[in-house]
VEXVOBA-624505 format. One line per field, with one value per atom (N, C-alpha, C, O, CB): residue number from 1; atom name; x, y, z. Coordinates in steps of 0.2 Angstrom, whole numbers, plus 5000, padded with zeros to 4 digits. Glycine has a CB too. Layout:
N
num NUM; ... $
atome CA; ... $
xx X; ... $
yy Y; ... $
zz Z; ... $
***
This chain:
131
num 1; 1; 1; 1; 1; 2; 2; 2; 2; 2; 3; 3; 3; 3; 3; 4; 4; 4; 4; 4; 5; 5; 5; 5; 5; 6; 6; 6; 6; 6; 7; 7; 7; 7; 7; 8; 8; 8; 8; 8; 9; 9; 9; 9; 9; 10; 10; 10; 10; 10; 11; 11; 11; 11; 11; 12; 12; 12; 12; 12; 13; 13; 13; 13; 13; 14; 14; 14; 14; 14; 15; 15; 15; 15; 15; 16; 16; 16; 16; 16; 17; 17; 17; 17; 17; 18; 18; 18; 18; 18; 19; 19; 19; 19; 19; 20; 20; 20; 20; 20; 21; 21; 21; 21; 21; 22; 22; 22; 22; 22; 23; 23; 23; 23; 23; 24; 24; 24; 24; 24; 25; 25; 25; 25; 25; 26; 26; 26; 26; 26; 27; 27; 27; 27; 27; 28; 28; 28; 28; 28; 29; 29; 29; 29; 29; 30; 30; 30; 30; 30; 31; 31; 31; 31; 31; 32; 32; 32; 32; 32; 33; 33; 33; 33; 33; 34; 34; 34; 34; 34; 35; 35; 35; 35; 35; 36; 36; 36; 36; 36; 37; 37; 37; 37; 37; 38; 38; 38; 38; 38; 39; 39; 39; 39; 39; 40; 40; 40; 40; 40; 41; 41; 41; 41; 41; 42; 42; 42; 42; 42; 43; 43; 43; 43; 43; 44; 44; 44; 44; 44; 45; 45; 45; 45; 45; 46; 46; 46; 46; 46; 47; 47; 47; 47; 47; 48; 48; 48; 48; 48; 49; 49; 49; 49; 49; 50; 50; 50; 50; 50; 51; 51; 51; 51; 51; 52; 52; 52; 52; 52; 53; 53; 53; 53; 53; 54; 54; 54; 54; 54; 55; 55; 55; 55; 55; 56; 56; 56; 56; 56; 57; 57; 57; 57; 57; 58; 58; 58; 58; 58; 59; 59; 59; 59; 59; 60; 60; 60; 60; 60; 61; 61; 61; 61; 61; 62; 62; 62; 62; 62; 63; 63; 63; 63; 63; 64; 64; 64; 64; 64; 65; 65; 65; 65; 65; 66; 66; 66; 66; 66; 67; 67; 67; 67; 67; 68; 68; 68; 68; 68; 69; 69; 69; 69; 69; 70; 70; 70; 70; 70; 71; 71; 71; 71; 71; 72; 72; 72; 72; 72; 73; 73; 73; 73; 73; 74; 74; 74; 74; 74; 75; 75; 75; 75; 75; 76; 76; 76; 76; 76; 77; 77; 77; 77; 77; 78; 78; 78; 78; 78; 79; 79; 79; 79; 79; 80; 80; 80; 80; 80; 81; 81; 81; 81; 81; 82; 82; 82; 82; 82; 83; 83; 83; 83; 83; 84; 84; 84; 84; 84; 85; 85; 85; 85; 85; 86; 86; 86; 86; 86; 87; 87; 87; 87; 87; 88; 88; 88; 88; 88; 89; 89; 89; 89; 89; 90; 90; 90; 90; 90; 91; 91; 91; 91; 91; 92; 92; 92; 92; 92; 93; 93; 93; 93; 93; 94; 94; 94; 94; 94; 95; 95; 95; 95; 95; 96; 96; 96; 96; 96; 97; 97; 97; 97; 97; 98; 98; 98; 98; 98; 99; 99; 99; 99; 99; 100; 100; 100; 100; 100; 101; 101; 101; 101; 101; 102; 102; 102; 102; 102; 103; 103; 103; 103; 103; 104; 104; 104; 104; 104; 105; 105; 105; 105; 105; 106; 106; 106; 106; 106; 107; 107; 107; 107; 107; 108; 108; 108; 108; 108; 109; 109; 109; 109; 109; 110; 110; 110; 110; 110; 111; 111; 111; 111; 111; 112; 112; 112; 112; 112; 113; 113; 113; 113; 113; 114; 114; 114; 114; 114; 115; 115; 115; 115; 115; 116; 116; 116; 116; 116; 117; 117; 117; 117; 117; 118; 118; 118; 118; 118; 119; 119; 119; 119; 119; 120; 120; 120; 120; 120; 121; 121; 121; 121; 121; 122; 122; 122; 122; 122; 123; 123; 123; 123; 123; 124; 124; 124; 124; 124; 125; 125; 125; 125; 125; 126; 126; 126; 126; 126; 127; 127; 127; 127; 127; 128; 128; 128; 128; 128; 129; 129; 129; 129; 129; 130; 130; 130; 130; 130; 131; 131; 131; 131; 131 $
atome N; CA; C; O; CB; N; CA; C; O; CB; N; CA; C; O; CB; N; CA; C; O; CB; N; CA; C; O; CB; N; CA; C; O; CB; N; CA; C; O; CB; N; CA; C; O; CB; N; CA; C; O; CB; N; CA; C; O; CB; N; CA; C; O; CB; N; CA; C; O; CB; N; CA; C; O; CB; N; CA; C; O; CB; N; CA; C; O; CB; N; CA; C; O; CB; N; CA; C; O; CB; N; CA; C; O; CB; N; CA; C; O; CB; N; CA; C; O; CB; N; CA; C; O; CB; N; CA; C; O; CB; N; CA; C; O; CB; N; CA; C; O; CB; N; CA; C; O; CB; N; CA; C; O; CB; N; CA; C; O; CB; N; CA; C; O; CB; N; CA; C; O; CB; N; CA; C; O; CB; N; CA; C; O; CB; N; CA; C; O; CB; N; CA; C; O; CB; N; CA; C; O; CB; N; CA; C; O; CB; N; CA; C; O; CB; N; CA; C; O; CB; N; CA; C; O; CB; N; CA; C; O; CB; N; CA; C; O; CB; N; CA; C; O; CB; N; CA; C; O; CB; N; CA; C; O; CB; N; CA; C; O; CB; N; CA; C; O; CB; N; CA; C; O; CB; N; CA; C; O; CB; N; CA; C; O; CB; N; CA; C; O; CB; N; CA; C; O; CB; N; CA; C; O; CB; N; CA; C; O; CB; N; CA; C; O; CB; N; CA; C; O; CB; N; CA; C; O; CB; N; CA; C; O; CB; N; CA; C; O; CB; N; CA; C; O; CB; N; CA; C; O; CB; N; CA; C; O; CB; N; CA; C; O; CB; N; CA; C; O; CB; N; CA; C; O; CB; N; CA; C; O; CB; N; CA; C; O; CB; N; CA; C; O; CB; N; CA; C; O; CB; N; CA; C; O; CB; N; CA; C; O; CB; N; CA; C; O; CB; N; CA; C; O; CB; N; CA; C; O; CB; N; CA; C; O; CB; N; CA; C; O; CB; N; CA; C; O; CB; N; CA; C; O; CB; N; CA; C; O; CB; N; CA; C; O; CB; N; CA; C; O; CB; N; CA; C; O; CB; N; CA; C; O; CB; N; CA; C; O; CB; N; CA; C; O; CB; N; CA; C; O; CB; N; CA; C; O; CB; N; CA; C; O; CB; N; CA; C; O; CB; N; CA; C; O; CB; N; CA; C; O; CB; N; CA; C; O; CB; N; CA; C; O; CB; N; CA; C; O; CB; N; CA; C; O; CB; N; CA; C; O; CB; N; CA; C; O; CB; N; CA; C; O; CB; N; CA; C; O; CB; N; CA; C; O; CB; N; CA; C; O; CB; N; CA; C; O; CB; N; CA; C; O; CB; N; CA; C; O; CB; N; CA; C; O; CB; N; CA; C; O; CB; N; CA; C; O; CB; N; CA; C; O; CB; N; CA; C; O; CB; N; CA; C; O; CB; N; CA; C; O; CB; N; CA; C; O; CB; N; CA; C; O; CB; N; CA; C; O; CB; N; CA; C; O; CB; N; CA; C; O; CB; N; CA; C; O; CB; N; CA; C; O; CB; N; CA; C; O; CB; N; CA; C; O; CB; N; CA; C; O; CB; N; CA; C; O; CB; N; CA; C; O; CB; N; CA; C; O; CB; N; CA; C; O; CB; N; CA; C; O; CB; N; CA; C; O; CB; N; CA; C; O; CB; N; CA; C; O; CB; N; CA; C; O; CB; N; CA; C; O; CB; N; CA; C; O; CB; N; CA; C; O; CB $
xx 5407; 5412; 5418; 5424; 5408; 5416; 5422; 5427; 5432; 5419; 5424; 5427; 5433; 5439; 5423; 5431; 5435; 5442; 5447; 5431; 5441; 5443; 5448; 5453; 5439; 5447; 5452; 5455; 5461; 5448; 5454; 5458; 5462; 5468; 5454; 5463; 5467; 5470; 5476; 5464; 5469; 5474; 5482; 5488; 5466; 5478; 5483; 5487; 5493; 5482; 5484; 5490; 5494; 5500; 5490; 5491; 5497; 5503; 5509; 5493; 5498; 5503; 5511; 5517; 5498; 5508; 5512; 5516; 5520; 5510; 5515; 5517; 5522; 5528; 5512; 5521; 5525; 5532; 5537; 5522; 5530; 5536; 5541; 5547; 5535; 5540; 5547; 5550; 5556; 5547; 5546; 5548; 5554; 5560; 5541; 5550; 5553; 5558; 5562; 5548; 5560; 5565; 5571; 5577; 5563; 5569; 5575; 5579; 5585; 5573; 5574; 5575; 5579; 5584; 5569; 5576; 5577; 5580; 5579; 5572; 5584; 5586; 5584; 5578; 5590; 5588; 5586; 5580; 5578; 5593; 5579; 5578; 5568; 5565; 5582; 5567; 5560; 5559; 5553; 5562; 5562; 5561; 5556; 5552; 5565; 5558; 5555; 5550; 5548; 5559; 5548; 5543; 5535; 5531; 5544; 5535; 5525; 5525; 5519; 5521; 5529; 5529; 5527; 5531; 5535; 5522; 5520; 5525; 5531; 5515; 5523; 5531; 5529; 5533; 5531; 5524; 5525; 5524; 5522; 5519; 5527; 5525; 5532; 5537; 5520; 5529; 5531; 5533; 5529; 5527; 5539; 5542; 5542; 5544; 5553; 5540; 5539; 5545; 5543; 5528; 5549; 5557; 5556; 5551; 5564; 5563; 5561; 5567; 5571; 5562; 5565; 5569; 5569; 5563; 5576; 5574; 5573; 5577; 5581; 5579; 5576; 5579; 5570; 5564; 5581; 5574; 5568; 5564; 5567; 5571; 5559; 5554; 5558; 5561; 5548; 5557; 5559; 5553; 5548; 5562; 5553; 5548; 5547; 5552; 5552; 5545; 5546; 5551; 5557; 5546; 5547; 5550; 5558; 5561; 5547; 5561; 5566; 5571; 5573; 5565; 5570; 5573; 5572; 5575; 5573; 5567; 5565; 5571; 5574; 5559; 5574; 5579; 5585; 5588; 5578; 5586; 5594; 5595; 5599; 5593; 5591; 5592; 5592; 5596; 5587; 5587; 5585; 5591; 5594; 5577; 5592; 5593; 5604; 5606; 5592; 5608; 5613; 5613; 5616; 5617; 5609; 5606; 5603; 5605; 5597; 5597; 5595; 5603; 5603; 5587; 5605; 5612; 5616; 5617; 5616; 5619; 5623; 5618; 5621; 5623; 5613; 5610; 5609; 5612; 5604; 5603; 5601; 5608; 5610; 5595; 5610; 5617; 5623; 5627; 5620; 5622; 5627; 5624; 5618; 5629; 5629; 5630; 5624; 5620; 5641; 5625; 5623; 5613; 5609; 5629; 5613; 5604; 5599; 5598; 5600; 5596; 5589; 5584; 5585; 5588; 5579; 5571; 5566; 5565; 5570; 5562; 5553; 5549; 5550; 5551; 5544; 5536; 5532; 5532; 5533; 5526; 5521; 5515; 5514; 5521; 5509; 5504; 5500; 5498; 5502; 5497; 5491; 5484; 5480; 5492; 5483; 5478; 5478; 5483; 5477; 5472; 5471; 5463; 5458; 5474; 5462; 5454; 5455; 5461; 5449; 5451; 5452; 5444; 5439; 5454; 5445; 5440; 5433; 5434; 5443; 5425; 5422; 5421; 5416; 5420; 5424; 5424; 5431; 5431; 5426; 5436; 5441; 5446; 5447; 5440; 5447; 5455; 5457; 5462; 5454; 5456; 5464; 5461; 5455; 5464; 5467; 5468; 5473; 5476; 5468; 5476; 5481; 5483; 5479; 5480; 5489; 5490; 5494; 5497; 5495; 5493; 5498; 5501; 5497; 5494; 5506; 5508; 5515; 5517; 5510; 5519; 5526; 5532; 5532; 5526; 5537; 5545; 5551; 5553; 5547; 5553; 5560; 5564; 5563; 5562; 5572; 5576; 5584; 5584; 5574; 5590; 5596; 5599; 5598; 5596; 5605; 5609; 5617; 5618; 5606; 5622; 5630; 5629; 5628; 5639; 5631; 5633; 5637; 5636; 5629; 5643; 5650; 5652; 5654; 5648; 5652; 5655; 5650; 5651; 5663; 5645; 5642; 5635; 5632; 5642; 5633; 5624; 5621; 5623; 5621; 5615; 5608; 5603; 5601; 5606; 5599; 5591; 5587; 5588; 5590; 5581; 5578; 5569; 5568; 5584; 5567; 5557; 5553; 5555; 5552; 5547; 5543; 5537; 5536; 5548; 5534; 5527; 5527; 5532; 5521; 5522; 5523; 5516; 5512; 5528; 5514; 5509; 5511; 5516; 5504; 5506; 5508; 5501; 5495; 5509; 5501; 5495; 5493; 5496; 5496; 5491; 5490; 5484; 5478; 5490; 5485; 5481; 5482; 5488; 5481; 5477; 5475; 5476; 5473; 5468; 5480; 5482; 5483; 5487; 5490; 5478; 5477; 5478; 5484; 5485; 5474; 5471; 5477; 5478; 5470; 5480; 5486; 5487; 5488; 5495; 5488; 5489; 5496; 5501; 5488; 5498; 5504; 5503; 5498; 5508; 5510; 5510; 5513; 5518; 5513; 5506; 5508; 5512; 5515; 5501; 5512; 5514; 5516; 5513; 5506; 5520; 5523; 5526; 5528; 5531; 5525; 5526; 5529; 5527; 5522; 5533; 5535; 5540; 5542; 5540; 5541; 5543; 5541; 5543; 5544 $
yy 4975; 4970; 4972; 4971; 4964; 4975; 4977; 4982; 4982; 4978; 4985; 4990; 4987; 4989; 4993; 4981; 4978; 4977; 4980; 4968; 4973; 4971; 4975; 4972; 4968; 4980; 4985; 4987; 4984; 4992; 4989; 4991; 4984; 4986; 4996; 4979; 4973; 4973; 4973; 4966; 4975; 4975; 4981; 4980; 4981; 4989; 4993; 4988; 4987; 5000; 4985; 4983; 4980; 4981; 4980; 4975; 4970; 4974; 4973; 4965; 4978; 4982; 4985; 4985; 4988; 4987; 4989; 4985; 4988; 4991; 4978; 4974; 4971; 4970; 4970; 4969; 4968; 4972; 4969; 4970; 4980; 4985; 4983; 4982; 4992; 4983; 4981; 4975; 4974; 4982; 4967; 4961; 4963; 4962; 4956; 4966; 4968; 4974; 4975; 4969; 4978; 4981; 4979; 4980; 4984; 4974; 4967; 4964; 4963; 4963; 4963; 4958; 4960; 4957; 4956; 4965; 4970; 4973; 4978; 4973; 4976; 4984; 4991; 4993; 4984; 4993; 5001; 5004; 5010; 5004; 5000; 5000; 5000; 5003; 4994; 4995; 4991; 4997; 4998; 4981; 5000; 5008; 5012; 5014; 5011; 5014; 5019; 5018; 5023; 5022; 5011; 5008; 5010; 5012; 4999; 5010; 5010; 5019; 5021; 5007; 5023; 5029; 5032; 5030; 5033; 5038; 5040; 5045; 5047; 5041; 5049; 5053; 5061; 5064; 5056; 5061; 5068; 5067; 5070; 5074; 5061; 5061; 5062; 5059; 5056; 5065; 5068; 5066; 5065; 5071; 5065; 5060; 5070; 5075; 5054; 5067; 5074; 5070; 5066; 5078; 5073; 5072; 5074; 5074; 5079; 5074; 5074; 5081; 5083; 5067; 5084; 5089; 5094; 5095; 5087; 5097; 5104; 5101; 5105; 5111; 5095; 5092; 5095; 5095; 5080; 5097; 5100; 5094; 5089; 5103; 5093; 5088; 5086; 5091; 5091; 5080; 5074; 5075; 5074; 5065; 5077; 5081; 5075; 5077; 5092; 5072; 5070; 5064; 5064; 5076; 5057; 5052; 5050; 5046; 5051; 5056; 5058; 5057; 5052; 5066; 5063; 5064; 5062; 5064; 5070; 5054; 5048; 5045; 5042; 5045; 5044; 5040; 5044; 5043; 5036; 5047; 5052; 5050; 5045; 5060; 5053; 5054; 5046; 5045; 5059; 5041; 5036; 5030; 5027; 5034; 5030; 5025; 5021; 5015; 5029; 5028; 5026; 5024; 5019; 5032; 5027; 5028; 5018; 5014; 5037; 5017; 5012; 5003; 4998; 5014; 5006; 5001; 5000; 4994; 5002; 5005; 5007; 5003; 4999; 5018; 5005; 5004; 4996; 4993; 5008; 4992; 4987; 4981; 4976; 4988; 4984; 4977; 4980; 4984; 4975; 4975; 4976; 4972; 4971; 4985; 4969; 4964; 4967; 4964; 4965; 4971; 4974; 4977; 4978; 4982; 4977; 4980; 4976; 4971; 4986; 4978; 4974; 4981; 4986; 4967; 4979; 4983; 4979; 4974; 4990; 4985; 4981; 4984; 4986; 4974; 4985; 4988; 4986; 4981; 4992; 4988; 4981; 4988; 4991; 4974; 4989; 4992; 4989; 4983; 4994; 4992; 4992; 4994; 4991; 4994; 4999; 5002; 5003; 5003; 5007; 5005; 5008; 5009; 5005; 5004; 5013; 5015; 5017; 5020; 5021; 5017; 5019; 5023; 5021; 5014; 5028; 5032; 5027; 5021; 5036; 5030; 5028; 5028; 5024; 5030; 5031; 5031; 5024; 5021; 5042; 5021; 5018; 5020; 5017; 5010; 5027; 5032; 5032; 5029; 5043; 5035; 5038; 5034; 5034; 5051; 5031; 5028; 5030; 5035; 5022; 5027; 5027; 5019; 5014; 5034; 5020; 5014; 5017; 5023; 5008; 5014; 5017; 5012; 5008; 5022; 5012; 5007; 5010; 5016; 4997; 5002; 5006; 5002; 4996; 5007; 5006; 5004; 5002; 5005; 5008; 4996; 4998; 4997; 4994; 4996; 5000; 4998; 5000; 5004; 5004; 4996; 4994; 4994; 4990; 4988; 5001; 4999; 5003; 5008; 5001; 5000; 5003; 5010; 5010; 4995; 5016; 5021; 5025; 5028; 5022; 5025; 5029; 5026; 5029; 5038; 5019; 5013; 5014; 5010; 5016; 5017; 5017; 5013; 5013; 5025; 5009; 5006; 5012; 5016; 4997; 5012; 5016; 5014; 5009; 5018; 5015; 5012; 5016; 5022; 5009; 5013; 5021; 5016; 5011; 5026; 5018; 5017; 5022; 5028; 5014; 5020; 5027; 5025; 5019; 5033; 5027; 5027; 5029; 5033; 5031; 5028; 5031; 5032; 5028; 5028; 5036; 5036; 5036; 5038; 5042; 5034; 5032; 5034; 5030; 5023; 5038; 5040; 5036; 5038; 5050; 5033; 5031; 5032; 5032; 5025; 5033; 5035; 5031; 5030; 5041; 5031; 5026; 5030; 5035; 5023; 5026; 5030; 5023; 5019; 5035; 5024; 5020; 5012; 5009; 5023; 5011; 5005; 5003; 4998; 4999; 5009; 5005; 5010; 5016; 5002; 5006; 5010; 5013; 5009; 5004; 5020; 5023; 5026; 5029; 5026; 5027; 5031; 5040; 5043; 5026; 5042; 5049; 5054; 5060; 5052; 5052; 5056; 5049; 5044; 5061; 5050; 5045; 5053; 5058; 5040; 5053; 5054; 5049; 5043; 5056; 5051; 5045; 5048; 5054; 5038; 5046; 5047; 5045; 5047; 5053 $
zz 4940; 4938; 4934; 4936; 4935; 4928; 4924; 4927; 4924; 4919; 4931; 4935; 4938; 4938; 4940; 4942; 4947; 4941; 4941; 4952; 4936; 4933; 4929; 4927; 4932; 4928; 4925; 4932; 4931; 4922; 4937; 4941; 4943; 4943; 4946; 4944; 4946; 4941; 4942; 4948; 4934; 4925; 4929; 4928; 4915; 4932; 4933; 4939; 4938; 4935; 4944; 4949; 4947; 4949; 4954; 4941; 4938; 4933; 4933; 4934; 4931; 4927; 4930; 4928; 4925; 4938; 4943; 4946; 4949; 4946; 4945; 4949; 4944; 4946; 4953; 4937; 4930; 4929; 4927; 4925; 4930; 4930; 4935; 4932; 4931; 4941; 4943; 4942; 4944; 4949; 4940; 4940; 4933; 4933; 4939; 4927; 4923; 4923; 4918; 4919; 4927; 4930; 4931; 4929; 4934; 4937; 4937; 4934; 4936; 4936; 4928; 4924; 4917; 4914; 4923; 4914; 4908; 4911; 4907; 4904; 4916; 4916; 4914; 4913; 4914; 4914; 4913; 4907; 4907; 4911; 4904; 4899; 4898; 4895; 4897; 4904; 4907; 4912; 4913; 4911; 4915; 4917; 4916; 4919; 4916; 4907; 4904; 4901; 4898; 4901; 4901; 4896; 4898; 4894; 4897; 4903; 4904; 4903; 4903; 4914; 4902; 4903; 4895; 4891; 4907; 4894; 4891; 4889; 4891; 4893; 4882; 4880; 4886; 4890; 4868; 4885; 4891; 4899; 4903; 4889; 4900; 4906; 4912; 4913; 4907; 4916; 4923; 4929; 4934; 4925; 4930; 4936; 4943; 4942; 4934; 4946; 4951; 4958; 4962; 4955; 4958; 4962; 4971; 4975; 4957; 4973; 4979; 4979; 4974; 4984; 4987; 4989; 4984; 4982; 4989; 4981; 4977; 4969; 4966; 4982; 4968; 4962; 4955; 4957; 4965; 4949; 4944; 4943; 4941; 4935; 4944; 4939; 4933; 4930; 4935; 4932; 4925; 4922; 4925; 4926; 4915; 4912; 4903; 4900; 4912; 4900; 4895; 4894; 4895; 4892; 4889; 4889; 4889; 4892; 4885; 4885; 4881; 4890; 4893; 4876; 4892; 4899; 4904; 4909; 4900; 4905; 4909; 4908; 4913; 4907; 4901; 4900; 4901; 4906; 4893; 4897; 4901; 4907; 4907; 4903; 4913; 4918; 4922; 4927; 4920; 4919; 4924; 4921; 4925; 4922; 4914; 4910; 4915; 4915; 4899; 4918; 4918; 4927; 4929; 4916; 4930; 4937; 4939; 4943; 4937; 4935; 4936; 4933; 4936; 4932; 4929; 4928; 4932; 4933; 4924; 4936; 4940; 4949; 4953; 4938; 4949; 4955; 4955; 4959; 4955; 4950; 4950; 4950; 4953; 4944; 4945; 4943; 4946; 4944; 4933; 4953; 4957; 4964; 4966; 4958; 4966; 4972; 4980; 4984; 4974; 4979; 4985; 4986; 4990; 4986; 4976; 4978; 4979; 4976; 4972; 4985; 4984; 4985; 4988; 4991; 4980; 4981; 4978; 4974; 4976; 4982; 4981; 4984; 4989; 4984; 4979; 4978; 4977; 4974; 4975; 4980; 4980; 4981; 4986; 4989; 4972; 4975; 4980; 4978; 4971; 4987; 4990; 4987; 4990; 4994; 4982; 4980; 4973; 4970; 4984; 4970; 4965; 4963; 4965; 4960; 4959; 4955; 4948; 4946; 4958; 4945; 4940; 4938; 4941; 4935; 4932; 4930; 4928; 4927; 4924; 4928; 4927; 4919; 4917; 4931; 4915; 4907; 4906; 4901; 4901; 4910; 4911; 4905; 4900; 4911; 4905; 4901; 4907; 4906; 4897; 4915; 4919; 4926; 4928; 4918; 4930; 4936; 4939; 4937; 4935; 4945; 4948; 4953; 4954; 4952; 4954; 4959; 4964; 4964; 4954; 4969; 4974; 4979; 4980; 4979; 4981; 4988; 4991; 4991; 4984; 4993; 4997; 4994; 4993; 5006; 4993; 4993; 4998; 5003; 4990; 4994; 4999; 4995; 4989; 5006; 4999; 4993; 4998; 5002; 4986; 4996; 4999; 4992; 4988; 5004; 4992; 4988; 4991; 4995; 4980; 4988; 4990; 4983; 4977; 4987; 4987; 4985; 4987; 4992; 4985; 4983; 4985; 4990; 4995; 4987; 4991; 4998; 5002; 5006; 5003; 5003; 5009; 5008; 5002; 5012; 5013; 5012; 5015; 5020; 5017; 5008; 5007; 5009; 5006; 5001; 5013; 5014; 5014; 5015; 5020; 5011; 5009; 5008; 5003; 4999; 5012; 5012; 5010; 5012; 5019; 5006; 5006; 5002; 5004; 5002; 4999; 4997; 4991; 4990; 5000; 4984; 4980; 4975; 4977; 4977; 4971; 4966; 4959; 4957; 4966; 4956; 4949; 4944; 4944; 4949; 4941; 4939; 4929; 4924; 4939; 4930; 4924; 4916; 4918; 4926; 4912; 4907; 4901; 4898; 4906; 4898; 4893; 4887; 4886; 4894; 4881; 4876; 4870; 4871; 4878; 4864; 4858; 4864; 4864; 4850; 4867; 4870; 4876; 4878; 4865; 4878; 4884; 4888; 4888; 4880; 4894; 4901; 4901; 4900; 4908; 4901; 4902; 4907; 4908; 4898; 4911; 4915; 4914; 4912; 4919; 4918; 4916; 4922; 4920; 4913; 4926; 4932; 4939; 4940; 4933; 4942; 4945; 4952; 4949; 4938; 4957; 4964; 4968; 4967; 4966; 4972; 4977; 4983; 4981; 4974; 4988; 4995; 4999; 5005; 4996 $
***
């Protein structure tokens, strides 16, 4: 039982960040992420490596994208588990996302993981994949 119940706590958790992404901007981005943790990129782009450079990289990217006439996105995890001591879980589901870039419309679906770990009683995320 408590099991069920931790793991439905990460989806919500998951499902919070983007309402709060929305909402808060760029800002609500960088929040669930732990200081060392690891956004692993697509194509031949380096890994985003540490809280610090979550926000660099993300913080101008996500203003630019969300507040503006043209974006719509949305994720929705389908899955999750978490450890049997309840320290480390994951969430997983799929995206989409429509935004104007450089004049042109972007569409763009994909899947993503989200690796979460428990640190002084709160779920952060430590590792984040997607495509």
């Amino acid at each position: 039982m408590e099991k069920e119940k931790v793991i439905e706590e990460l989806m919500e958790l998951d499902r919070l960040w983007v309402k709060k992404l929305k909402k808060e901007g760029p800002s609500a981005y960088s929040s669930p992420y732990e200081k060392d943790a690891i956004i692993v990129t697509s194509k031949n782009y380096p890994n985003i490596i540490g809280i610090e450079n979550i926000k660099k990289n993300y913080d101008m990217i996500i203003h630019d994208s969300i507040f503006n006439s043209v974006y719509e996105g949305f994720s929705e995890p389908f899955s999750a588990d978490v450890s049997d001591d309840f320290t480390l879980g994951y969430t997983t589901g799929n995206y989409t996302y429509k935004n104007e870039i450089d004049g042109k419309i972007v569409r763009d679906t994909g899947k993503y993981v989200l690796i979460w770990k428990k640190f002084d009683g709160k779920w952060k995320v430590s590792l984040k994949i997607s495509k």
